[in-house]
C-alpha positions in Angstrom: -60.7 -11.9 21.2 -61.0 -8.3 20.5 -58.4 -6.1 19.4 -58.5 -2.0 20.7 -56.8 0.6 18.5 -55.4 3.3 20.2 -53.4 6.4 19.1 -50.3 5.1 21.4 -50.8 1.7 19.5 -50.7 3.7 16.4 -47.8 5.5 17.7 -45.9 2.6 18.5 -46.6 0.2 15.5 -45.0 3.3 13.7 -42.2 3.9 15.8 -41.4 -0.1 15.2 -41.9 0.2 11.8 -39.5 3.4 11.3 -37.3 1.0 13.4 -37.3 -1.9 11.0 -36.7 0.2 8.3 -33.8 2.3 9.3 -32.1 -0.6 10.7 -32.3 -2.1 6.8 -30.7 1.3 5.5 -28.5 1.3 7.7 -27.5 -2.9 7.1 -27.2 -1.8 3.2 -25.2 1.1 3.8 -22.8 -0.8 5.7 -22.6 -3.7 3.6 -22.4 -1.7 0.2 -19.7 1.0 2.0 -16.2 -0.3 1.1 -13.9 2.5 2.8 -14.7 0.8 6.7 -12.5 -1.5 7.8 -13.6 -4.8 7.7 -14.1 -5.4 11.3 -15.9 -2.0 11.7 -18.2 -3.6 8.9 -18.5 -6.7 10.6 -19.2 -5.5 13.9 -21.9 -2.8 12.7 -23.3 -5.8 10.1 -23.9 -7.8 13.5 -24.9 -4.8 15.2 -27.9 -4.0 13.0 -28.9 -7.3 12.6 -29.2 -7.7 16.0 -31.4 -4.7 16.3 -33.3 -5.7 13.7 -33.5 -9.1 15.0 -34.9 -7.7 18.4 -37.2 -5.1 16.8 -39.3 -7.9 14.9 -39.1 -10.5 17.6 -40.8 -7.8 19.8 -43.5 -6.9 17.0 -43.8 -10.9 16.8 -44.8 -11.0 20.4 -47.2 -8.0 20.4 -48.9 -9.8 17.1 -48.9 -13.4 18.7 -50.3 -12.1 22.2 -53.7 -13.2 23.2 -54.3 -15.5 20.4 -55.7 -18.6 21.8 -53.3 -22.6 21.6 -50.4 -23.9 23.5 -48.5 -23.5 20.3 -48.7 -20.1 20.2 -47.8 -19.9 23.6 -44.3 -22.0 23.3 -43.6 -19.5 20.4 -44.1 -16.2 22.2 -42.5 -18.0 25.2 -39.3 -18.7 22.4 -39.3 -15.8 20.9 -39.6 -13.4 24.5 -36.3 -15.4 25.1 -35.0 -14.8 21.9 -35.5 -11.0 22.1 -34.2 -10.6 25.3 -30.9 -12.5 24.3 -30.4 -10.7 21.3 -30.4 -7.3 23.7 -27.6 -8.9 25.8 -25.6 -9.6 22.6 -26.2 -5.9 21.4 -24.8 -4.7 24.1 -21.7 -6.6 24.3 -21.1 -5.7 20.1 -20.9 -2.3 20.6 -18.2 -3.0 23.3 -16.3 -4.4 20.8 -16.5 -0.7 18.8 -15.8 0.8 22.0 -12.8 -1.4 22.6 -11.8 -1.3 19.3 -11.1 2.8 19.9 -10.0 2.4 23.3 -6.6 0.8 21.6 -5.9 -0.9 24.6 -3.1 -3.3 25.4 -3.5 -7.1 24.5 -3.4 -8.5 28.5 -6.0 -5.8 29.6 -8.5 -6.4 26.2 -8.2 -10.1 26.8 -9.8 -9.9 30.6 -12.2 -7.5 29.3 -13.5 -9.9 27.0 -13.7 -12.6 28.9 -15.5 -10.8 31.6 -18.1 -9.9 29.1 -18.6 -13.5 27.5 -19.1 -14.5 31.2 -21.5 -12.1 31.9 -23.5 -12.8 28.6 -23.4 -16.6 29.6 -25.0 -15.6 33.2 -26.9 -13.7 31.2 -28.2 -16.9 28.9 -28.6 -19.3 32.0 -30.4 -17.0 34.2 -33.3 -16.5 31.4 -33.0 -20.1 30.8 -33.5 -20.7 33.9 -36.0 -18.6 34.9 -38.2 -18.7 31.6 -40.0 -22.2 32.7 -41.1 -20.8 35.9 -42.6 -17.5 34.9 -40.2 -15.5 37.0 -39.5 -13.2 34.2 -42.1 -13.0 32.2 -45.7 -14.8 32.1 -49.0 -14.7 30.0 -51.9 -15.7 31.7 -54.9 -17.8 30.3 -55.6 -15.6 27.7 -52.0 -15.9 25.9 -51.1 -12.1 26.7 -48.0 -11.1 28.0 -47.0 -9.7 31.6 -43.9 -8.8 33.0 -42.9 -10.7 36.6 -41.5 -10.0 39.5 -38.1 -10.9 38.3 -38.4 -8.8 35.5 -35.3 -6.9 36.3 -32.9 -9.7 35.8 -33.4 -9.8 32.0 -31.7 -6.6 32.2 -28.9 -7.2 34.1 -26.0 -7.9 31.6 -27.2 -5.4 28.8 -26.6 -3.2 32.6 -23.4 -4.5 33.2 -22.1 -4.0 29.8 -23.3 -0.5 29.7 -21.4 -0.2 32.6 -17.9 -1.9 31.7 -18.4 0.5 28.4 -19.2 3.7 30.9 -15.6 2.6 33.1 -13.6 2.0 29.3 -15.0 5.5 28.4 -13.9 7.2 31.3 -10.3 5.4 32.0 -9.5 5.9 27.8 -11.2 9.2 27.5 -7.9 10.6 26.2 -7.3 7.6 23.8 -11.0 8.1 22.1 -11.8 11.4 19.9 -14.8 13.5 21.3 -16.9 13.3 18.3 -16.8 9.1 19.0 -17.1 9.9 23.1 -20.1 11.8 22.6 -21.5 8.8 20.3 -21.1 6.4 22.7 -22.1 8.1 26.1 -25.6 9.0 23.8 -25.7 5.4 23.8 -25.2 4.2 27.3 -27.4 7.1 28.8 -30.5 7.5 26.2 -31.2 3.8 27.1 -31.6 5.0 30.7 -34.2 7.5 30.2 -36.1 5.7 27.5 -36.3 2.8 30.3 -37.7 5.5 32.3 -40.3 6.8 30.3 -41.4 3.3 29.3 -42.4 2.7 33.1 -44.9 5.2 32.5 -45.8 4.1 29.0 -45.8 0.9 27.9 -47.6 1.3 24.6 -44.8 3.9 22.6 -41.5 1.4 22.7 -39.3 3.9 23.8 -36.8 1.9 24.3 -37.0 0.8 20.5 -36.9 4.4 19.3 -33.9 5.6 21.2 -31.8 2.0 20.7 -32.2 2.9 16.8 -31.7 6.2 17.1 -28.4 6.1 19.3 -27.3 3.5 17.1 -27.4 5.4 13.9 -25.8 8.4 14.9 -23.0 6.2 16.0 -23.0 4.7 13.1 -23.0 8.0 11.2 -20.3 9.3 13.3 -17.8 5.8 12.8 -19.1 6.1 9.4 -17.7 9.7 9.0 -14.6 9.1 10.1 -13.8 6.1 8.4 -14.1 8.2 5.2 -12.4 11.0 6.4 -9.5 8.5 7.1 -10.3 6.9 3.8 -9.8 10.4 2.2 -6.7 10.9 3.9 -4.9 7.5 2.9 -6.1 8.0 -0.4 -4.4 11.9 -1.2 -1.4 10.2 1.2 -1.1 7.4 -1.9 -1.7 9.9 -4.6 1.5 11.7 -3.1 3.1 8.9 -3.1 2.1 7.6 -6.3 3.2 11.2 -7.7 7.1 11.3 -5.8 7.9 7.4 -7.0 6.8 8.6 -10.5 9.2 11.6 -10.1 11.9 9.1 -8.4 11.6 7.2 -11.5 12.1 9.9 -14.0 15.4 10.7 -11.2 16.6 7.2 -11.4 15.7 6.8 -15.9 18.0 10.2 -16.1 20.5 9.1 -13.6 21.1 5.8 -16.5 22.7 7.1 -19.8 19.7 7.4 -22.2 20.7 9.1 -25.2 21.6 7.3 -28.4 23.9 7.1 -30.0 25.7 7.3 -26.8 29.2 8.4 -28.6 28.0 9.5 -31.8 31.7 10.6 -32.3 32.9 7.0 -31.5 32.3 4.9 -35.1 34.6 2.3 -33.5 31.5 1.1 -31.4 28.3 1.3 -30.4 26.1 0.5 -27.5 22.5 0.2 -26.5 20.9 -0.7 -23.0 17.1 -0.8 -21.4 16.0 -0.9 -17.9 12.7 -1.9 -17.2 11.5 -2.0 -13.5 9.0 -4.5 -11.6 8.1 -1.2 -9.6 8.1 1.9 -9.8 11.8 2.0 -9.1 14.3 -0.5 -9.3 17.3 -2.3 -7.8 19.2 -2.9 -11.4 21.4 0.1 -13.0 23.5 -0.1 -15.8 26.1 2.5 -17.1 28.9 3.4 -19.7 31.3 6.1 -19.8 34.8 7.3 -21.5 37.6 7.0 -18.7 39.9 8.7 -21.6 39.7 8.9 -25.6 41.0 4.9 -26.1 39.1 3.2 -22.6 35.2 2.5 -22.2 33.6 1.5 -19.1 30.9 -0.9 -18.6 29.0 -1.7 -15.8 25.4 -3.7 -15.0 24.6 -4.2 -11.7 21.4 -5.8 -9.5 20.7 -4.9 -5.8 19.3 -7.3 -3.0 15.7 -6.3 -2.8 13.2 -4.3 -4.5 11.4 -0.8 -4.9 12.7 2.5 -2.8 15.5 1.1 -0.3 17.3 -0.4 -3.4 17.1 2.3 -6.0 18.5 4.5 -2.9 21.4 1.9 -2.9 21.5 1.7 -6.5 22.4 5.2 -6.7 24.7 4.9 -4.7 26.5 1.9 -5.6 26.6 3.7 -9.4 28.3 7.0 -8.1 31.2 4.8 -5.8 31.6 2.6 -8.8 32.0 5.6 -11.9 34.4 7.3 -9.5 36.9 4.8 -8.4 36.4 4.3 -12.7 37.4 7.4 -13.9 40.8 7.5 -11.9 41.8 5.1 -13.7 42.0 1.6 -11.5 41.8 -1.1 -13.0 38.2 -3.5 -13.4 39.5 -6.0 -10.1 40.9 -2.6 -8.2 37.6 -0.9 -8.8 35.4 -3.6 -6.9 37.5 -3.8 -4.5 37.6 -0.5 -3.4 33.6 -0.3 -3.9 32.9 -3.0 -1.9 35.2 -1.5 1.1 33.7 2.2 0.5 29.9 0.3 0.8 31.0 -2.3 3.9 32.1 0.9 6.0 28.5 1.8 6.3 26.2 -0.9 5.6 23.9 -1.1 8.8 21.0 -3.0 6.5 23.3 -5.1 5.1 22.2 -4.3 1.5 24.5 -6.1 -1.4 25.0 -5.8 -5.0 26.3 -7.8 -7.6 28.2 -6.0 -10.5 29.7 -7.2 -13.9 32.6 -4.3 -14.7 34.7 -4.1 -18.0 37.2 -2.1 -19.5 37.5 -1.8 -23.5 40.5 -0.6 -25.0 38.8 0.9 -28.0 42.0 0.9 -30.1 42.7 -2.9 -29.7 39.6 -4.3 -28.8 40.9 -5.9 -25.7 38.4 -5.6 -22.8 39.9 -6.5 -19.0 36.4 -7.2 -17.2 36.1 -8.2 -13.5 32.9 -10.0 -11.8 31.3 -9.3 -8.6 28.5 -12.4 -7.9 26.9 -11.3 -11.7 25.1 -13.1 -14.4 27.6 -14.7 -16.8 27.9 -12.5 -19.7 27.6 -13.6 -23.6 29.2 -12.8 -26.3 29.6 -13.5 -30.3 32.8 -13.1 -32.2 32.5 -12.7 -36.2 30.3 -14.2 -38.0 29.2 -16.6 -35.1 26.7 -17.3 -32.7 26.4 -15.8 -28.9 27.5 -18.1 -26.1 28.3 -17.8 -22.5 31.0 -16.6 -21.1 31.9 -18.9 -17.8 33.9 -16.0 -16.0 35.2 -15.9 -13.2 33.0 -14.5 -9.9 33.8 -13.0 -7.1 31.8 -12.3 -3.9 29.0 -9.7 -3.7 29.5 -6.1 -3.5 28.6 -5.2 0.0 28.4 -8.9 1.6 31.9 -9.0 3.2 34.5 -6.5 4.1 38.2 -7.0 2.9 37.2 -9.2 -0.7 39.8 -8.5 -3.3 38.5 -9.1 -6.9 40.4 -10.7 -9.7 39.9 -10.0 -13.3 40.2 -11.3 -16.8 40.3 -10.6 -20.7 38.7 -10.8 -23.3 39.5 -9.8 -27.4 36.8 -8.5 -29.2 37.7 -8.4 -33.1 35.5 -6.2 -35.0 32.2 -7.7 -35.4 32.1 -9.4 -31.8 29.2 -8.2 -29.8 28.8 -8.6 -25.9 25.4 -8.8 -24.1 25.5 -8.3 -20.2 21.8 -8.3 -18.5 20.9 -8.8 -14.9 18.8 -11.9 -13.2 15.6 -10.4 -14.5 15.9 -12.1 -17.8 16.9 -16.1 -17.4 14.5 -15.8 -14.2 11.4 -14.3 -15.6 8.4 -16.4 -14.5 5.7 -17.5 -16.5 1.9 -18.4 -14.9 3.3 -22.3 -14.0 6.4 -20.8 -12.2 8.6 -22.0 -14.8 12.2 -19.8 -15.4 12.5 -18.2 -18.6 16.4 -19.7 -18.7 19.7 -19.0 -20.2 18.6 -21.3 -23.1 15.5 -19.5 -24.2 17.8 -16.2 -23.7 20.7 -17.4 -26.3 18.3 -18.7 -28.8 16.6 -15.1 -28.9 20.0 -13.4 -29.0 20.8 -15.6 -32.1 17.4 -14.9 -33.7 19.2 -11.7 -35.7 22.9 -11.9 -35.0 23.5 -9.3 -37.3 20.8 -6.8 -36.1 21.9 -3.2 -34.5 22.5 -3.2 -30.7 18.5 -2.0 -30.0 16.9 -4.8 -31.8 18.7 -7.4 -30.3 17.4 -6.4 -27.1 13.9 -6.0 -28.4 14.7 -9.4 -29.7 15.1 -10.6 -26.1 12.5 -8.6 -24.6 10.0 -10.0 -26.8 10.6 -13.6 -26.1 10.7 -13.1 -22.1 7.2 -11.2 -23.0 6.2 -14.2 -25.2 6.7 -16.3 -22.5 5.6 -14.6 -19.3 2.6 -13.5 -21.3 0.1 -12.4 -18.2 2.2 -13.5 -15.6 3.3 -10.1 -13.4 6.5 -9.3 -13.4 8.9 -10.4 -10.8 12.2 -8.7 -11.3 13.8 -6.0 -13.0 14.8 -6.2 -16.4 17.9 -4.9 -17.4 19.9 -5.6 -20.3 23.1 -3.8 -22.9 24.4 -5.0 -26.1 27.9 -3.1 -27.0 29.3 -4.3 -30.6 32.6 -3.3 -31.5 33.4 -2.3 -34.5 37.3 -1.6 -34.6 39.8 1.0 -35.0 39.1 0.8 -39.4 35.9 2.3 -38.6 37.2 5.3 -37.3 40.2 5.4 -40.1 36.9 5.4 -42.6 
């Protein structure tokens, strides 16, 4: 057989070539860009293999035709069916993009889709059909290729499609933006008139050029505004990034911070740390003269995490010091805060809340408990224990509670450690609870230490054990150690 150059055949095995290789770009680009979403990726991943697929199955053919053998033959007769499925499916995936930006209702996407998968299965069994009897496409004895007279019908669901997308486009013009309506008519049309010019050309693949070239400008434009919407998100989370940093400077200077806390208060002295699993956090503690002779205490953990409960936190601190400072008593003062935070408590938020009152002079401290932790504490010259107290019901779980309270007597020396759930429920990698035990036995490491060591004490055996394990909770913990009245007659 002899082969005749042409410049059209020049022209066309370049136009395929450019084909091939734009379509591996644009494959690349796709599969190395990591601001699309993931079913934009997937669909134009299909996309261009599909082009690519149809662009080398059609070189294929023009290599294979007129070479002499029945194998060659059953190949070109494989891969003609091949090619002209793959133009089907290519139609159908960039449906999807179009329905994708439609944003139409479940029901209405649902019979769209099926309509399409049974118009790309007509689509299969008519060239199945057909493709034994020559009605499509032949090759006569020489092995070269010729088009039938039902040549037409290898076109009719890439048609259809075309068509369902045209009606989508039209309907949901108002749902799509213009740059991606533009994108997509250039699609369905340029088809058209590259079919057109092929009738009177057969040698430059038309149809090849403008199916690349209406797919990467598509491509470009999705492309475009997926990063665009990438750059959005991504200033939108700097923001935010930057107002729950400030929120969390808020919420650190809403908690007393300063130390000594009383520097003109020898008879005691207090320390207290708040660590956060997030940026903010549920837990709050605080501590505060209600006159010269009576110290408040107060650690408390909200339901939930991050932004709703540090809102609730804040409040729950400002209903609690106020019903304080009039001077109710420990059982009064949760009961009143839990009727102030029922009254208007649509999301059902709660808090639990240890509260005591010190009576510096004496040492006597009237404490009331609202669902907390048990607190610990170490009298002279001993070791810290548990204190099995008393709870009541959550702050904020049911209107109408009344609280009761009890009393303690802290001689000079005693210390008291109050901490949230953070601690004895810190997790390590196996899911196994940090634990009252493991607390103790750190808080009687150095019994004797100042107030802040103690709690580093602590703080570095739930960091010993969580080791890389992220952090669950909030951590919040306060050490007061009374010292007695002799201190301030010294």
């Amino acid at each position: 057989m002899q082969y005749t150059f042409s410049p059209l055949s020049l022209v066309n095995a370049l136009v395929i070539a450019i084909g091939i290789g734009v379509c591996l770009l644009c494959f690349f680009q796709i599969t190395a860009s990591r601001h699309l979403k993931k079913e934009v990726r997937l669909y134009f991943q299909i996309f261009f293999l599909l082009i690519l697929f149809y662009i080398t199955s059609h070189l294929t053919r023009q290599l294979l035709d007129g070479m002499p053998g029945d194998a060659v033959r059953t190949a070109i007769y494989i891969i003609t069916f091949a090619e002209m499925i793959s133009a089907g499916i290519m139609t159908h995936v960039m449906s999807l993009l179009v329905l994708g930006e439609s944003k139409l209702e479940k029901k209405t996407a649902l019979g769209i889709f099926i309509l399409f998968y049974v118009l790309l299965a007509a689509h299969i069994a008519v060239l199945a059909v057909c493709a034994p009897f020559d009605l499509i496409y032949t090759f006569d004895e020489s092995n070269i290729y010729h088009r039938s007279s039902l040549y037409l019908l290898s076109n009719v669901f890439p048609a259809l499609t075309l068509v369902v997308d045209a009606v989508l486009l039209i309907v949901h013009r108002k749902k799509i933006e213009k740059r991606f309506k533009i994108a997509f008519w250039n699609y369905i049309i340029a088809p058209v008139a590259a079919i057109i010019l092929q009738s009177f050309s057969q040698e430059i693949q038309y149809i090849i050029l403008v199916t690349v070239g209406a797919s990467v400008y598509m491509f470009s434009v999705i492309v475009k505004s997926q990063n665009e919407e990438y750059e959005k998100q991504k200033m939108e989370s700097s923001r935010i990034e930057s107002e729950l940093h400030l929120a969390s400077n808020i919420q650190a200077d809403m908690l007393p911070n300063i130390y000594p806390a009383f520097p003109d208060k020898p008879e005691f002295d207090i320390y207290a740390t708040m660590d956060p699993a997030k940026e903010v956090g549920g837990d709050f503690y605080d501590f505060f003269l209600v006159d010269d002779d009576h110290l408040c205490m107060v650690i408390a953990d909200v339901s939930g995490k991050g932004v709703p409960a540090a809102l609730f936190m804040m409040a729950s601190k400002i209903i609690l010091a106020n019903n304080a400072m009039v001077g109710k008593s420990p059982a009064q003062i949760l009961t009143d805060t839990n009727a102030a935070i029922c009254s208007n408590n649509r999301e059902e938020m709660f808090v639990t809340v240890w509260l005591g009152i010190l009576e510096i002079s004496t040492g006597k401290l009237i404490a009331a408990n609202a669902g907390h932790e048990y607190p610990a504490i170490m009298q002279p010259d001993g070791r810290f224990d548990l204190i099995k107290d008393k709870h009541g019901f959550v702050i904020g779980g049911m209107n109408g509670v009344k609280y009761k309270e009890y009393e303690l007597e802290l001689k000079p020396g005693s210390k008291l450690f109050l901490y949230t759930d953070g601690v004895p429920e810190a997790t390590d990698a196996a899911k196994a609870l940090f634990g009252t035990e493991r607390m103790l036995d750190a808080l009687n490491v150095n019994t004797n230490a100042h107030s802040k060591d103690i709690l580093q004490n602590v703080k570095n055996a739930v960091d010993g054990f969580v080791k890389e394990a992220e952090q669950f909770d909030d951590l919040t913990m306060l050490v007061l150690e009374y010292k007695g009245p002799g201190k301030a007659n010294k």
